[in-house]
C-alpha positions as CSV (number, residue, x, y, z in Angstrom):
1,X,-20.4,38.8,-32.8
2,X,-21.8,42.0,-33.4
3,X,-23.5,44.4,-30.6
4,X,-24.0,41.7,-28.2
5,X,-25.5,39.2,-31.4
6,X,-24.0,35.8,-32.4
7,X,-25.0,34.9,-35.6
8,X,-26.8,31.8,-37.2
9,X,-25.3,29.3,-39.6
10,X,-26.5,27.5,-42.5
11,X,-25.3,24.9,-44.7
12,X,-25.0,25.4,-48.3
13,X,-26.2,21.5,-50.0
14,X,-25.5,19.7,-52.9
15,X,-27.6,19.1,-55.6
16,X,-29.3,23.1,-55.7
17,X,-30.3,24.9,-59.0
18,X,-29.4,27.9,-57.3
19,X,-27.0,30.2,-58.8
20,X,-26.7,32.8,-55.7
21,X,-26.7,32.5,-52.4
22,X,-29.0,35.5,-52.2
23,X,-31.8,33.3,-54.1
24,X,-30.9,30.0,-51.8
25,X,-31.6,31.8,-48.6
26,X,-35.0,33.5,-50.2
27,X,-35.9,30.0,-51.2
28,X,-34.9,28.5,-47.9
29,X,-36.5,31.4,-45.5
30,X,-39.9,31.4,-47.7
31,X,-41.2,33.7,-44.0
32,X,-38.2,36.5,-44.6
33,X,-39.4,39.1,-47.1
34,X,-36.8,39.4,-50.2
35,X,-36.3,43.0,-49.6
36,X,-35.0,42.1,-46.3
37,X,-32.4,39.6,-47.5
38,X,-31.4,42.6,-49.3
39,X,-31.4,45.1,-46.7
40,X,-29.3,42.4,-44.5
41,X,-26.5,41.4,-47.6
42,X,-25.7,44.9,-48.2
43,X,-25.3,46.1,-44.5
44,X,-22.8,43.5,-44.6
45,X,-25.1,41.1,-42.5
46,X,-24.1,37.8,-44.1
47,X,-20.9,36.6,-44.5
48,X,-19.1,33.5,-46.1
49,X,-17.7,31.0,-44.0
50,X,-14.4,33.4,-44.8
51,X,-16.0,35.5,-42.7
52,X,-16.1,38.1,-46.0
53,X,-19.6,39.9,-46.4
54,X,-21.0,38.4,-49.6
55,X,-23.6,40.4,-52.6
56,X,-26.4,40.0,-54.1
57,X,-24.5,38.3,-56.7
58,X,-22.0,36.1,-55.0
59,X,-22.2,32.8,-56.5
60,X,-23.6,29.7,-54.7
61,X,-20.7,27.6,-53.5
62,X,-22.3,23.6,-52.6
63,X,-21.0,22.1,-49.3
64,X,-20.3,25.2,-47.5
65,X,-21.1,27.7,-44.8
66,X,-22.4,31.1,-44.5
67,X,-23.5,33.3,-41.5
68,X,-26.0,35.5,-40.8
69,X,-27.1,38.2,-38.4
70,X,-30.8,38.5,-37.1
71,X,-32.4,41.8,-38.3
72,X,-35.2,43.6,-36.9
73,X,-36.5,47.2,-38.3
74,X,-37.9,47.8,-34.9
75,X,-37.4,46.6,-31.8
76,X,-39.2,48.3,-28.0
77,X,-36.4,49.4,-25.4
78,X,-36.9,47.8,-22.6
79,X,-36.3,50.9,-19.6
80,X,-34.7,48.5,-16.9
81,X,-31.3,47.3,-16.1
82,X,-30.2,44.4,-14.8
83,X,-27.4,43.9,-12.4
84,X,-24.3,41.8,-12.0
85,X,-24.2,39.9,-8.6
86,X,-21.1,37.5,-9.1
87,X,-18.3,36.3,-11.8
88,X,-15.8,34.1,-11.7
89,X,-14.0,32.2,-14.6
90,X,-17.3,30.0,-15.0
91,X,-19.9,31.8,-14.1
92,X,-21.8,35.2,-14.8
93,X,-24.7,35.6,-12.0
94,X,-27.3,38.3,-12.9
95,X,-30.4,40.3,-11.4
96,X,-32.3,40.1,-14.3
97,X,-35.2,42.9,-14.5
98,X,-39.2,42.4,-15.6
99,X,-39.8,42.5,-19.1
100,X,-36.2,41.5,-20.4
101,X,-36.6,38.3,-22.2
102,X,-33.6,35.6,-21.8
103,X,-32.8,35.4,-25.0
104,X,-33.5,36.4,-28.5
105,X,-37.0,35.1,-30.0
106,X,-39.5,36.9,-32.1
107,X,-39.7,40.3,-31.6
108,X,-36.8,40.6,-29.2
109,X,-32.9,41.0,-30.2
110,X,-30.9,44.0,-29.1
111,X,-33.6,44.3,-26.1
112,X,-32.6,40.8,-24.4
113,X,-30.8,39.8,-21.2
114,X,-28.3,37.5,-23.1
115,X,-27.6,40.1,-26.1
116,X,-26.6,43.3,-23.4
117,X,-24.5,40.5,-21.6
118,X,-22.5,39.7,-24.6
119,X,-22.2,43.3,-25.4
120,X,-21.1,44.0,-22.4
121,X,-18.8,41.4,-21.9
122,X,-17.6,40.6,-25.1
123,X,-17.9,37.0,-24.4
124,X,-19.8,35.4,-27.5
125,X,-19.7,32.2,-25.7
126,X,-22.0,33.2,-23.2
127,X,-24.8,31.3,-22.4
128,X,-27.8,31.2,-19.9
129,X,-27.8,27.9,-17.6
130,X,-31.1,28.2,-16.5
131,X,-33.9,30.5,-17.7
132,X,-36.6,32.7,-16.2
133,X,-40.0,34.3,-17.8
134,X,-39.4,37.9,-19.3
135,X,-42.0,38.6,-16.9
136,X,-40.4,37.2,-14.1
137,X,-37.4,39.1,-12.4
138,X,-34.2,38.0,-9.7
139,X,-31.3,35.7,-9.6
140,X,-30.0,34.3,-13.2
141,X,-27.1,32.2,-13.8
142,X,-25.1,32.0,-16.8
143,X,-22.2,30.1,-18.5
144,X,-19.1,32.0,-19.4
145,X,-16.7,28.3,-20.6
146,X,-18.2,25.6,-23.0
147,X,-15.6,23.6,-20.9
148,X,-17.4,23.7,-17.8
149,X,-21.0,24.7,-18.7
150,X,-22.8,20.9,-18.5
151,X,-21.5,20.5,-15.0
152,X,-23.6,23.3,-14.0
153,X,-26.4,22.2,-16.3
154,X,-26.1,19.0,-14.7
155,X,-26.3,20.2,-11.1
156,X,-30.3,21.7,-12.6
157,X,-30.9,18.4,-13.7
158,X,-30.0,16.2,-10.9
159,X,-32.1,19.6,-8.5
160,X,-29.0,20.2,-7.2
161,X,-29.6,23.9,-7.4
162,X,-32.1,25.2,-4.2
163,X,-34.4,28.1,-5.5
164,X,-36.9,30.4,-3.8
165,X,-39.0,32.4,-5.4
166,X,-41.3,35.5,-3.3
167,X,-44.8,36.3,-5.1
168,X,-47.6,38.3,-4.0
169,X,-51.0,36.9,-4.5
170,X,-54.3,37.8,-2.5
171,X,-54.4,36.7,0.6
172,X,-57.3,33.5,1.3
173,X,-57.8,33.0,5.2
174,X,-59.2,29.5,4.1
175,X,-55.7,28.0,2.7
176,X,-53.6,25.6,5.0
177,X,-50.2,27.2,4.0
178,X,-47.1,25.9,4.5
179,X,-48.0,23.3,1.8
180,X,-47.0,21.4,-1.0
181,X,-48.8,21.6,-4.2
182,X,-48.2,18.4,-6.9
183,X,-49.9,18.2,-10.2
184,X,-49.7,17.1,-13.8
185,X,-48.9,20.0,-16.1
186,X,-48.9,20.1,-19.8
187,X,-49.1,22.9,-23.0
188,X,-51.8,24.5,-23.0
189,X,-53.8,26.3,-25.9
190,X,-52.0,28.8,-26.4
191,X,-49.3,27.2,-26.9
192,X,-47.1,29.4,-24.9
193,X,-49.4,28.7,-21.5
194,X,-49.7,25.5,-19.6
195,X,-52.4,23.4,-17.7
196,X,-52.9,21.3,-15.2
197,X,-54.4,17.8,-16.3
198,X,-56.3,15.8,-13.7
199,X,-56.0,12.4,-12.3
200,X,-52.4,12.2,-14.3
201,X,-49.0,11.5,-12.1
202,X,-47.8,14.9,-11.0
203,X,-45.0,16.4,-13.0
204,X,-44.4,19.1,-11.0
205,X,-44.1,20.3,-7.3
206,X,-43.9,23.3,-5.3
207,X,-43.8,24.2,-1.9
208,X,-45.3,27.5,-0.5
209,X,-45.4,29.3,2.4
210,X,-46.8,32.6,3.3
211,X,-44.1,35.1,5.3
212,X,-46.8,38.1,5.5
213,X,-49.9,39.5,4.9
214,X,-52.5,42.6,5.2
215,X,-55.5,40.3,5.1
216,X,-56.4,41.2,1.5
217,X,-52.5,40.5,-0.1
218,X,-49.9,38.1,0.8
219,X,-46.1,37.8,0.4
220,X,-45.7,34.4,-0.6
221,X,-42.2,32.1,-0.6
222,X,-42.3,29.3,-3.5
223,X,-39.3,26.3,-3.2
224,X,-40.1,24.4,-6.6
225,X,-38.6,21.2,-7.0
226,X,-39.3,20.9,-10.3
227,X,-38.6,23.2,-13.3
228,X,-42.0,23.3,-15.7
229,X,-43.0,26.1,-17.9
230,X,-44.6,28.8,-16.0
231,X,-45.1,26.4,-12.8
232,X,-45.1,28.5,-10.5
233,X,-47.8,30.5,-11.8
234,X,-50.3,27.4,-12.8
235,X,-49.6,26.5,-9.2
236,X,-50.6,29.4,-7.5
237,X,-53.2,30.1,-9.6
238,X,-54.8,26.5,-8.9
239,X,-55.3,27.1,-5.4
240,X,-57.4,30.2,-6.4
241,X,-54.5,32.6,-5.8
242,X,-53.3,33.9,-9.3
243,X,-49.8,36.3,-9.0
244,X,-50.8,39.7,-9.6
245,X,-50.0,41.2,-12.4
246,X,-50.3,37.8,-14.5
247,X,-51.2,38.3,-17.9
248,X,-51.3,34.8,-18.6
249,X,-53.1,33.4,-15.4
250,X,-56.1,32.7,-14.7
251,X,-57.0,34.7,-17.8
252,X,-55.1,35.5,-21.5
253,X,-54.8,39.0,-21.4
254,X,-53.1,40.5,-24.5
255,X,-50.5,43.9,-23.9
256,X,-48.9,46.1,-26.2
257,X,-44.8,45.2,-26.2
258,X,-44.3,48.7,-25.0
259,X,-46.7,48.7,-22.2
260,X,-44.2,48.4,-18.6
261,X,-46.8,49.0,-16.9
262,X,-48.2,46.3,-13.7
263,X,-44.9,43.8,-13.7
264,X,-45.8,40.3,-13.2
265,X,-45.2,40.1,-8.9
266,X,-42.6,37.1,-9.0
267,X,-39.4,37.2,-7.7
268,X,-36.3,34.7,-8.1
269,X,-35.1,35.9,-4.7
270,X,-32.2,33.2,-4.2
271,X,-30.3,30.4,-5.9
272,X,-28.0,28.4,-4.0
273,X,-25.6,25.6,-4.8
274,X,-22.4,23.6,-3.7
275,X,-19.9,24.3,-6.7
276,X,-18.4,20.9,-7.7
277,X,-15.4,23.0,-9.6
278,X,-14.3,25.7,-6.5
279,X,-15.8,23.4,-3.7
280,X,-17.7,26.0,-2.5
281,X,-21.5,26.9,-1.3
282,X,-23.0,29.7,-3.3
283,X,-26.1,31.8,-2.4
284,X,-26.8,34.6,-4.5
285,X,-29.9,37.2,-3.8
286,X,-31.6,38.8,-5.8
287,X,-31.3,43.5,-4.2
288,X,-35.1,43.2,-5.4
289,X,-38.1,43.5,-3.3
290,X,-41.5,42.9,-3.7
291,X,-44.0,45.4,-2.2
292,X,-47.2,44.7,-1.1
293,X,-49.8,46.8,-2.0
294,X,-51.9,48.7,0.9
Protein backbone atom coordinates (compact mmCIF):
# COMPACT_ATOMS: atom_id res chain seq x y z
CA UNK A 1 0.00 0.00 0.00
CA UNK A 2 1.14 3.31 -0.86
CA UNK A 3 -0.43 6.78 0.40
CA UNK A 4 -3.63 5.26 1.36
CA UNK A 5 -3.64 3.07 -2.41
CA UNK A 6 -3.72 -0.81 -2.69
CA UNK A 7 -2.70 -1.84 -5.76
CA UNK A 8 -4.20 -4.03 -8.67
CA UNK A 9 -2.99 -7.44 -9.79
CA UNK A 10 -2.56 -9.10 -13.01
CA UNK A 11 -1.76 -12.44 -14.20
CA UNK A 12 1.10 -13.03 -16.46
CA UNK A 13 -0.34 -16.17 -19.18
CA UNK A 14 1.06 -18.69 -21.02
CA UNK A 15 1.33 -18.92 -24.53
CA UNK A 16 2.35 -14.73 -25.03
CA UNK A 17 4.84 -13.49 -27.80
CA UNK A 18 5.72 -10.88 -25.45
CA UNK A 19 9.20 -10.35 -24.53
CA UNK A 20 8.58 -7.55 -21.64
CA UNK A 21 6.26 -7.05 -19.32
CA UNK A 22 6.21 -3.39 -20.28
CA UNK A 23 4.91 -4.41 -23.90
CA UNK A 24 2.23 -7.16 -22.26
CA UNK A 25 0.58 -4.52 -20.08
CA UNK A 26 0.53 -1.85 -23.26
CA UNK A 27 -0.97 -4.73 -25.17
CA UNK A 28 -3.36 -5.70 -22.39
CA UNK A 29 -4.43 -1.87 -21.28
CA UNK A 30 -4.92 -0.83 -25.10
CA UNK A 31 -7.00 2.54 -22.96
CA UNK A 32 -3.54 3.48 -20.90
CA UNK A 33 -1.27 5.60 -23.07
CA UNK A 34 2.42 3.98 -23.50
CA UNK A 35 3.98 7.00 -22.14
CA UNK A 36 2.15 6.41 -19.08
CA UNK A 37 3.19 2.80 -18.56
CA UNK A 38 6.47 4.52 -18.67
CA UNK A 39 5.96 7.22 -16.33
CA UNK A 40 4.34 4.45 -13.84
CA UNK A 41 7.57 1.57 -14.29
CA UNK A 42 10.12 4.11 -13.61
CA UNK A 43 8.47 5.84 -10.47
CA UNK A 44 8.69 2.39 -9.31
CA UNK A 45 4.85 1.89 -9.79
CA UNK A 46 4.89 -1.75 -10.76
CA UNK A 47 6.38 -4.32 -9.02
CA UNK A 48 6.93 -8.19 -9.52
CA UNK A 49 5.21 -10.54 -7.49
CA UNK A 50 8.75 -10.19 -5.47
CA UNK A 51 7.43 -7.14 -4.64
CA UNK A 52 10.81 -5.60 -6.65
CA UNK A 53 9.96 -2.60 -8.96
CA UNK A 54 10.50 -3.97 -12.51
CA UNK A 55 12.02 -1.73 -16.03
CA UNK A 56 11.23 -1.12 -19.13
CA UNK A 57 13.18 -4.11 -19.95
CA UNK A 58 12.41 -6.73 -17.43
CA UNK A 59 11.68 -9.77 -19.14
CA UNK A 60 8.23 -11.43 -19.33
CA UNK A 61 8.02 -14.29 -16.94
CA UNK A 62 4.59 -16.71 -17.98
CA UNK A 63 2.44 -17.83 -15.05
CA UNK A 64 3.19 -15.10 -12.74
CA UNK A 65 2.15 -11.94 -10.86
CA UNK A 66 2.88 -8.37 -10.99
CA UNK A 67 1.25 -5.26 -9.25
CA UNK A 68 0.50 -2.12 -10.09
CA UNK A 69 -0.40 1.30 -8.71
CA UNK A 70 -3.29 3.51 -10.18
CA UNK A 71 -1.77 6.81 -11.57
CA UNK A 72 -3.46 9.98 -12.21
CA UNK A 73 -1.53 13.30 -13.42
CA UNK A 74 -4.26 15.32 -11.87
CA UNK A 75 -6.62 14.73 -9.50
CA UNK A 76 -9.28 17.94 -7.71
CA UNK A 77 -8.86 18.23 -3.83
CA UNK A 78 -11.75 17.67 -2.41
CA UNK A 79 -11.94 20.77 0.66
CA UNK A 80 -13.96 18.59 3.29
CA UNK A 81 -13.13 16.22 5.97
CA UNK A 82 -14.73 13.48 7.15
CA UNK A 83 -14.96 12.36 10.69
CA UNK A 84 -14.49 9.29 12.72
CA UNK A 85 -17.56 8.31 14.88
CA UNK A 86 -16.65 4.83 16.26
CA UNK A 87 -13.83 1.85 16.01
CA UNK A 88 -13.55 -1.17 17.38
CA UNK A 89 -11.53 -4.25 16.24
CA UNK A 90 -14.23 -4.78 13.38
CA UNK A 91 -15.47 -1.86 12.55
CA UNK A 92 -14.41 1.85 11.27
CA UNK A 93 -17.72 4.09 11.43
CA UNK A 94 -17.24 7.43 9.45
CA UNK A 95 -19.13 10.89 8.71
CA UNK A 96 -18.42 10.98 5.35
CA UNK A 97 -18.58 14.58 3.73
CA UNK A 98 -20.32 15.78 0.17
CA UNK A 99 -18.37 15.29 -2.80
CA UNK A 100 -15.92 12.52 -1.45
CA UNK A 101 -16.52 9.52 -3.56
CA UNK A 102 -16.38 5.89 -1.67
CA UNK A 103 -13.91 4.67 -3.39
CA UNK A 104 -11.46 5.01 -6.21
CA UNK A 105 -13.15 5.12 -9.91
CA UNK A 106 -12.34 7.27 -12.77
CA UNK A 107 -11.11 10.44 -11.96
CA UNK A 108 -10.85 9.95 -8.30
CA UNK A 109 -7.82 8.21 -6.25
CA UNK A 110 -5.90 10.20 -3.56
CA UNK A 111 -9.29 12.39 -3.22
CA UNK A 112 -11.57 9.31 -2.00
CA UNK A 113 -13.11 8.41 1.43
CA UNK A 114 -11.56 4.87 1.33
CA UNK A 115 -7.91 6.02 0.12
CA UNK A 116 -7.56 8.96 3.25
CA UNK A 117 -8.93 6.02 5.50
CA UNK A 118 -6.17 3.63 4.59
CA UNK A 119 -3.68 6.48 4.77
CA UNK A 120 -4.73 7.22 7.83
CA UNK A 121 -5.01 4.12 9.31
CA UNK A 122 -2.61 2.13 7.71
CA UNK A 123 -4.96 -0.72 7.44
CA UNK A 124 -4.80 -1.91 3.58
CA UNK A 125 -7.47 -4.29 4.41
CA UNK A 126 -9.96 -1.80 4.84
CA UNK A 127 -12.98 -1.94 3.21
CA UNK A 128 -16.42 -0.07 2.90
CA UNK A 129 -19.56 -2.32 4.01
CA UNK A 130 -22.00 -0.34 2.58
CA UNK A 131 -21.69 2.65 0.24
CA UNK A 132 -23.15 6.15 -0.22
CA UNK A 133 -23.27 8.70 -3.35
CA UNK A 134 -20.21 11.18 -3.44
CA UNK A 135 -22.98 13.50 -3.38
CA UNK A 136 -24.57 12.26 -0.52
CA UNK A 137 -23.04 12.87 3.09
CA UNK A 138 -23.54 11.03 7.00
CA UNK A 139 -23.05 7.76 8.69
CA UNK A 140 -20.63 5.15 6.74
CA UNK A 141 -19.56 1.92 7.94
CA UNK A 142 -16.54 0.09 7.07
CA UNK A 143 -14.68 -3.30 7.56
CA UNK A 144 -11.39 -3.28 9.30
CA UNK A 145 -10.99 -7.81 9.48
CA UNK A 146 -11.61 -9.96 6.31
CA UNK A 147 -12.45 -12.38 9.15
CA UNK A 148 -15.48 -10.79 10.22
CA UNK A 149 -16.46 -8.49 7.28
CA UNK A 150 -19.46 -10.89 5.57
CA UNK A 151 -21.24 -11.04 8.90
CA UNK A 152 -21.78 -7.41 8.67
CA UNK A 153 -22.35 -7.66 4.92
CA UNK A 154 -24.82 -10.07 5.71
CA UNK A 155 -26.67 -8.12 8.36
CA UNK A 156 -27.25 -5.35 4.85
CA UNK A 157 -28.53 -8.14 3.10
CA UNK A 158 -30.90 -9.83 5.29
CA UNK A 159 -32.08 -5.34 6.20
CA UNK A 160 -30.86 -5.97 9.30
CA UNK A 161 -29.26 -2.61 9.39
CA UNK A 162 -32.16 0.40 10.22
CA UNK A 163 -31.19 3.61 8.20
CA UNK A 164 -32.64 7.14 8.09
CA UNK A 165 -31.85 9.45 5.89
CA UNK A 166 -33.02 13.65 6.38
CA UNK A 167 -33.44 15.57 2.84
CA UNK A 168 -34.79 18.79 2.05
CA UNK A 169 -37.11 19.01 -0.88
CA UNK A 170 -39.89 21.75 -1.53
CA UNK A 171 -42.57 21.61 0.42
CA UNK A 172 -46.25 20.42 -1.59
CA UNK A 173 -49.29 21.11 0.78
CA UNK A 174 -51.06 18.48 -1.60
CA UNK A 175 -48.89 15.23 -0.48
CA UNK A 176 -50.34 12.79 2.18
CA UNK A 177 -46.96 12.38 4.11
CA UNK A 178 -46.12 9.92 6.36
CA UNK A 179 -46.20 7.50 3.34
CA UNK A 180 -44.64 4.68 1.73
CA UNK A 181 -43.49 4.97 -1.80
CA UNK A 182 -42.94 1.28 -3.76
CA UNK A 183 -41.82 1.17 -7.34
CA UNK A 184 -39.82 -0.70 -9.96
CA UNK A 185 -36.49 0.91 -10.58
CA UNK A 186 -34.00 0.15 -13.18
CA UNK A 187 -30.69 1.83 -15.17
CA UNK A 188 -31.36 4.45 -16.73
CA UNK A 189 -29.82 6.25 -19.86
CA UNK A 190 -27.21 7.42 -18.63
CA UNK A 191 -26.07 4.75 -17.42
CA UNK A 192 -25.09 6.11 -14.05
CA UNK A 193 -28.94 7.29 -13.31
CA UNK A 194 -31.95 5.16 -12.75
CA UNK A 195 -35.77 5.03 -13.49
CA UNK A 196 -38.73 3.99 -12.44
CA UNK A 197 -40.56 1.50 -14.84
CA UNK A 198 -44.39 1.22 -14.60
CA UNK A 199 -46.75 -1.53 -14.01
CA UNK A 200 -43.45 -3.75 -12.99
CA UNK A 201 -43.34 -5.41 -9.25
CA UNK A 202 -41.70 -2.84 -7.12
CA UNK A 203 -38.05 -3.22 -6.34
CA UNK A 204 -37.73 -0.76 -4.01
CA UNK A 205 -39.38 1.03 -1.02
CA UNK A 206 -39.12 3.94 1.12
CA UNK A 207 -40.86 5.41 3.70
CA UNK A 208 -41.08 9.34 4.27
CA UNK A 209 -42.13 11.56 6.62
CA UNK A 210 -41.94 15.25 6.78
CA UNK A 211 -40.47 16.62 10.54
CA UNK A 212 -40.71 20.49 9.28
CA UNK A 213 -41.43 22.94 7.07
CA UNK A 214 -41.61 26.88 6.04
CA UNK A 215 -44.40 26.27 3.46
CA UNK A 216 -42.05 26.65 0.46
CA UNK A 217 -39.10 23.84 1.87
CA UNK A 218 -39.40 20.82 3.85
CA UNK A 219 -37.12 18.72 6.12
CA UNK A 220 -37.84 15.39 5.08
CA UNK A 221 -36.98 11.81 7.05
CA UNK A 222 -36.49 8.78 4.45
CA UNK A 223 -36.45 4.89 6.24
CA UNK A 224 -35.55 2.82 2.91
CA UNK A 225 -36.00 -0.73 3.13
CA UNK A 226 -34.33 -1.35 0.18
CA UNK A 227 -30.86 -0.44 -1.09
CA UNK A 228 -31.21 0.66 -5.09
CA UNK A 229 -28.92 2.97 -6.82
CA UNK A 230 -29.79 6.53 -6.15
CA UNK A 231 -33.31 5.37 -4.58
CA UNK A 232 -33.85 7.77 -2.60
CA UNK A 233 -33.59 10.35 -4.98
CA UNK A 234 -35.89 8.65 -7.95
CA UNK A 235 -38.26 8.43 -5.05
CA UNK A 236 -38.55 11.72 -4.05
CA UNK A 237 -38.31 13.04 -7.14
CA UNK A 238 -41.45 10.80 -8.40
CA UNK A 239 -43.71 12.42 -6.05
CA UNK A 240 -42.76 15.77 -7.71
CA UNK A 241 -40.36 16.61 -4.91
CA UNK A 242 -36.74 16.39 -6.36
CA UNK A 243 -33.80 16.89 -3.35
CA UNK A 244 -32.31 20.17 -3.92
CA UNK A 245 -29.26 20.39 -5.18
CA UNK A 246 -29.68 17.13 -7.43
CA UNK A 247 -27.70 17.15 -10.35
CA UNK A 248 -29.02 14.13 -11.50
CA UNK A 249 -32.88 14.43 -10.68
CA UNK A 250 -35.41 15.41 -12.34
CA UNK A 251 -32.92 16.82 -14.83
CA UNK A 252 -28.93 15.73 -16.10
CA UNK A 253 -27.10 18.66 -15.18
CA UNK A 254 -23.37 18.43 -15.98
CA UNK A 255 -20.63 20.28 -13.24
CA UNK A 256 -17.11 20.88 -13.39
CA UNK A 257 -15.25 18.24 -10.77
CA UNK A 258 -14.02 21.27 -8.98
CA UNK A 259 -17.28 23.07 -8.63
CA UNK A 260 -18.30 22.48 -4.41
CA UNK A 261 -20.66 24.65 -4.89
CA UNK A 262 -24.91 23.66 -3.96
CA UNK A 263 -24.18 20.01 -2.19
CA UNK A 264 -26.79 17.55 -2.98
CA UNK A 265 -29.35 18.07 0.38
CA UNK A 266 -29.19 14.32 1.67
CA UNK A 267 -28.18 13.19 4.76
CA UNK A 268 -27.39 9.62 6.17
CA UNK A 269 -28.36 10.81 9.64
CA UNK A 270 -28.34 7.35 11.48
CA UNK A 271 -27.48 3.71 11.06
CA UNK A 272 -28.36 1.37 13.64
CA UNK A 273 -27.86 -2.38 14.27
CA UNK A 274 -27.71 -5.32 16.82
CA UNK A 275 -23.95 -6.52 16.53
CA UNK A 276 -24.12 -10.36 16.29
CA UNK A 277 -20.11 -10.33 17.28
CA UNK A 278 -20.24 -7.89 20.77
CA UNK A 279 -24.01 -8.49 21.36
CA UNK A 280 -24.62 -5.08 21.34
CA UNK A 281 -27.12 -2.28 19.75
CA UNK A 282 -25.35 0.27 17.75
CA UNK A 283 -26.69 3.77 16.62
CA UNK A 284 -24.33 6.01 15.14
CA UNK A 285 -25.33 9.80 14.03
CA UNK A 286 -24.16 11.50 11.69
CA UNK A 287 -22.82 15.78 13.81
CA UNK A 288 -24.37 17.00 10.33
CA UNK A 289 -27.31 19.03 9.82
CA UNK A 290 -29.35 20.01 7.14
CA UNK A 291 -30.45 23.63 6.96
CA UNK A 292 -33.39 24.74 5.48
CA UNK A 293 -33.27 27.60 3.38
CA UNK A 294 -35.45 30.80 4.30
Amino acid sequence: MRNGVSPSRVYLPAHQTHTTIFAFLCDYFPHIHKQEWQERIQDQLVIDQNLQPITINTTYKQNTFIFYYRFLAHEFHVPYTHHHLFENDDLLVVDKPHFLTMSPTGQYLQETLLVRLKHETQNALLTPIHRLDRETAGVVMFSKRPETRAIYQQLFSEKKVFKQYHAIAKYNTDLVLPKTTQYHMQKGDPFYTMQIIAHEPPNSETYIECLEHNKIWAKYLLRPTTGKQHQLRVHLNALGIPIMNDPYYPRLKHKAPDDFSQPLQLLAKQLSFHDPITEEDFAFFSRQELQMPS
